[in-house]
C-alpha positions as CSV (number, residue, x, y, z in Angstrom):
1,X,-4.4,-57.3,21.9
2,X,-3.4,-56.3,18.2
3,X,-3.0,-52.4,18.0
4,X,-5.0,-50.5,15.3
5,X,-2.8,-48.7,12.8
6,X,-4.2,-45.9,11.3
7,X,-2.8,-45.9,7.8
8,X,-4.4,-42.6,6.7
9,X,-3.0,-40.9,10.3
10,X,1.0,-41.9,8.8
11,X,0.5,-41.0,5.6
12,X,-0.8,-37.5,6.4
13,X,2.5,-37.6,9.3
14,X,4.7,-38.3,6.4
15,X,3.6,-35.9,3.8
16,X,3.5,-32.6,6.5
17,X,7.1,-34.0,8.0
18,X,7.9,-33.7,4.0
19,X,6.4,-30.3,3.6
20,X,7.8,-29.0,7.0
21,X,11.3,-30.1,5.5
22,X,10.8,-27.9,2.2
23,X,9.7,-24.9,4.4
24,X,12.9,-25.2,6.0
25,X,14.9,-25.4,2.8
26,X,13.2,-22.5,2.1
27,X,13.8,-20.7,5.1
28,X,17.4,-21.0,5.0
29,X,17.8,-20.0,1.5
30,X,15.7,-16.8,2.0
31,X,17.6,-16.0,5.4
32,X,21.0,-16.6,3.4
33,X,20.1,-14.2,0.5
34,X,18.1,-11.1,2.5
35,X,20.0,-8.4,3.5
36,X,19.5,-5.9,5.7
37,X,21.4,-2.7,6.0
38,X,21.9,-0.2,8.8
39,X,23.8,2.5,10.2
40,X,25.3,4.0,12.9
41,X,23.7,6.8,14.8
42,X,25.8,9.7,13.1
43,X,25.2,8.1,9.8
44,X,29.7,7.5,9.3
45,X,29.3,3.7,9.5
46,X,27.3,1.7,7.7
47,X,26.7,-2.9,8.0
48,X,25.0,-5.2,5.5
49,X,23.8,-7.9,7.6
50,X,21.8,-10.7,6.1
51,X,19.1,-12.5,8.0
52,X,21.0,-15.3,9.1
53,X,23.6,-12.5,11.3
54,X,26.6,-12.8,8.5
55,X,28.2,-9.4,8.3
56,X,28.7,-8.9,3.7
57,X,29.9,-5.0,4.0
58,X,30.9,-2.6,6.0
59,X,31.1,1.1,4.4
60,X,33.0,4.0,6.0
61,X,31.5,7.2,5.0
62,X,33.5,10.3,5.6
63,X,37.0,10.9,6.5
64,X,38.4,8.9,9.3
65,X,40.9,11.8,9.8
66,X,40.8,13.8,13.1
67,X,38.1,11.0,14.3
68,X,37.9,10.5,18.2
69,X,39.1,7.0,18.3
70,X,36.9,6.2,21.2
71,X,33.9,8.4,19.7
72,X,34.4,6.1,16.2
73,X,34.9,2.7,18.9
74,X,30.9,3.8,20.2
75,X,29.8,4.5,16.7
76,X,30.8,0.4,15.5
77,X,29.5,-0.4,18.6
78,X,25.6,0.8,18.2
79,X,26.0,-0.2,14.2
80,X,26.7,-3.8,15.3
81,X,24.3,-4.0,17.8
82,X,22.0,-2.7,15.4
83,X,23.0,-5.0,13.2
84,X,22.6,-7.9,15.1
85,X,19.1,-6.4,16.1
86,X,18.1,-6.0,12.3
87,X,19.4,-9.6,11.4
88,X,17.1,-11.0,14.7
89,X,14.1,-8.8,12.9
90,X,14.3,-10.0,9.4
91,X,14.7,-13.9,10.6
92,X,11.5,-13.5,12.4
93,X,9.7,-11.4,9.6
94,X,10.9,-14.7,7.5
95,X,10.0,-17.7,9.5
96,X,6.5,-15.6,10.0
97,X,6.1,-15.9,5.9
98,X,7.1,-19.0,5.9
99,X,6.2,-21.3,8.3
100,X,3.1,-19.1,9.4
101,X,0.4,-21.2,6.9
102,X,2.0,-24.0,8.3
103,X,-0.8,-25.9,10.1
104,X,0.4,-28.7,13.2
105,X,-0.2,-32.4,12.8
106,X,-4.4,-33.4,13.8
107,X,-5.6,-29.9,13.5
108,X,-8.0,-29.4,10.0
C-alpha cells in the first residue's frame, strides 16, 4: 500500500523549521547584547550581567579601606546571586518576546 505524502503538510514543516531557526538567531543575539545591572544590598558593589549570564563589569563603589573582609565576601556573594537571578529574568523576558508568536506545527 503506497503512502500518501502530503506535499502542502512538508512545505509548511520546512518553512516554520526555517522561521523557528531565525527566532533563534535572534534570541541569541538579543541575549548576547542586553545587559542587566544590579547591586549588592549595601549599594558598594555593583555587576553588569547580560542575559546570556556573562559577567561585562564589576564597579566598586566606595573605599575598600577599613572593609570587613568577610562583611565585603557576603556583599559579592548576594550581587552574584543577584546576578545570576537577573541574567535567569531577562532570558525568559526574551524568549517570551521572541518565541511567544511562535505558533507549533498543525495548529492555525
Amino acid at each position: 500500500m503506497a503512502r500518501e505524502i502530503d506535499e502542502a503538510w512538508i512545505d509548511e514543516a520546512i518553512e516554520r523549521y526555517q522561521r523557528l531557526e531565525r527566532l533563534r538567531d535572534e534570541f541569541d543575539k538579543a541575549v548576547a547584547s542586553h545587559s542587566v545591572s544590579v547591586h549588592s544590598p549595601d549599594n558598594s558593589i555593583e555587576v553588569v550581567v547580560t542575559a546570556a549570564g556573562a559577567v561585562v563589569d564589576v564597579r566598586i563603589h566606595g573605599t575598600l579601606h577599613n572593609r570587613n573582609p568577610a562583611e565585603f565576601a557576603r556583599e559579592i556573594a548576594a550581587v552574584v546571586t543577584a546576578a545570576a537571578d537577573a541574567a535567569r529574568w531577562a532570558r525568559e523576558k526574551l524568549h517570551g518576546e521572541v518565541f511567544g508568536k511562535h505558533r507549533p506545527l498543525g495548529e492555525d
